[in-house]
N, C-alpha and C positions, 0 to 999 in steps of 0.2 A: 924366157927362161926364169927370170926372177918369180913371175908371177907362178908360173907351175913349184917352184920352192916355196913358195907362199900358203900355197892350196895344201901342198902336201903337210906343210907344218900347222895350218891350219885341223887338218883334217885329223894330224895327229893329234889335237887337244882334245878335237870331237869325240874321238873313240872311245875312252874308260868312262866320258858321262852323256853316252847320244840322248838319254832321256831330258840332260837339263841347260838350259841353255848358255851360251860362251860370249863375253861381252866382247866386241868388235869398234871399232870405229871408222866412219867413211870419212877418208882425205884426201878424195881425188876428185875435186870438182872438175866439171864441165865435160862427164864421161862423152862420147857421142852413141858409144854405142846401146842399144836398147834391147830389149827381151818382152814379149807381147802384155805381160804382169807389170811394165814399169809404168809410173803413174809419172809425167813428169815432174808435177806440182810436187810431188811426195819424194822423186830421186834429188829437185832445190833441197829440199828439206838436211835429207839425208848429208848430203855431199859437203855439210857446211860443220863437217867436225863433228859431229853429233854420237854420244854414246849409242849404241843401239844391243841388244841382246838378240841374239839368231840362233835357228834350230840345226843348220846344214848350210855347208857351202859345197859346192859344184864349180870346178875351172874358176875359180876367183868372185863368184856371184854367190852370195848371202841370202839364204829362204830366210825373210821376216814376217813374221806374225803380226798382224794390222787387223785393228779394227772390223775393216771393208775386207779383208781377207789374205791371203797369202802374196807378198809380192818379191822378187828378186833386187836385188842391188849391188853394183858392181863399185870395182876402187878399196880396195877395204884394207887397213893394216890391224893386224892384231894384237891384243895387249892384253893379257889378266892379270899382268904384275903393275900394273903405273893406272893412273885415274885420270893421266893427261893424254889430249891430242897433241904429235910431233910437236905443231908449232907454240904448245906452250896452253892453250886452251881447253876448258872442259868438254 
């Protein structure tokens, strides 16, 4: 339940700028669950508090834009008001 409140608040930031993108940040390490696009080396990465910028979320998973190409990522709290991750970090 929480997560589908999440998506939907999410989704509501999306709407007035789908052309540009919405800083998110991952803080749920040690997801298990996976999606055919996750790279694990790249979801370490991610999972470790990291600002990231996304184009769209879907049920709680984040389309980011990489390098090697489009991948999903799951776990994500939102934030365009604060520069900090929950626990205090960048």
């Amino acid at each position: 339940m929480f997560r589908t409140a999440l998506a939907a608040a999410a989704l509501a930031l999306l709407a007035p700028a789908a052309a540009s993108a919405v800083t998110f940040y991952v803080v749920t390490p040690g997801i298990a669950q996976a999606q055919p696009t996750v790279n694990s080396e790249q979801l370490y990465r991610f999972n470790a508090c990291m600002r990231i910028e996304a184009f769209q979320m879907v049920d709680g998973w984040l389309l980011v834009e990489l390098e090697g190409g489009d991948a999903w990522y799951p776990g994500i709290w939102v934030s365009t008001e604060t520069g900090h991750c929950p626990n205090g970090t960048h």
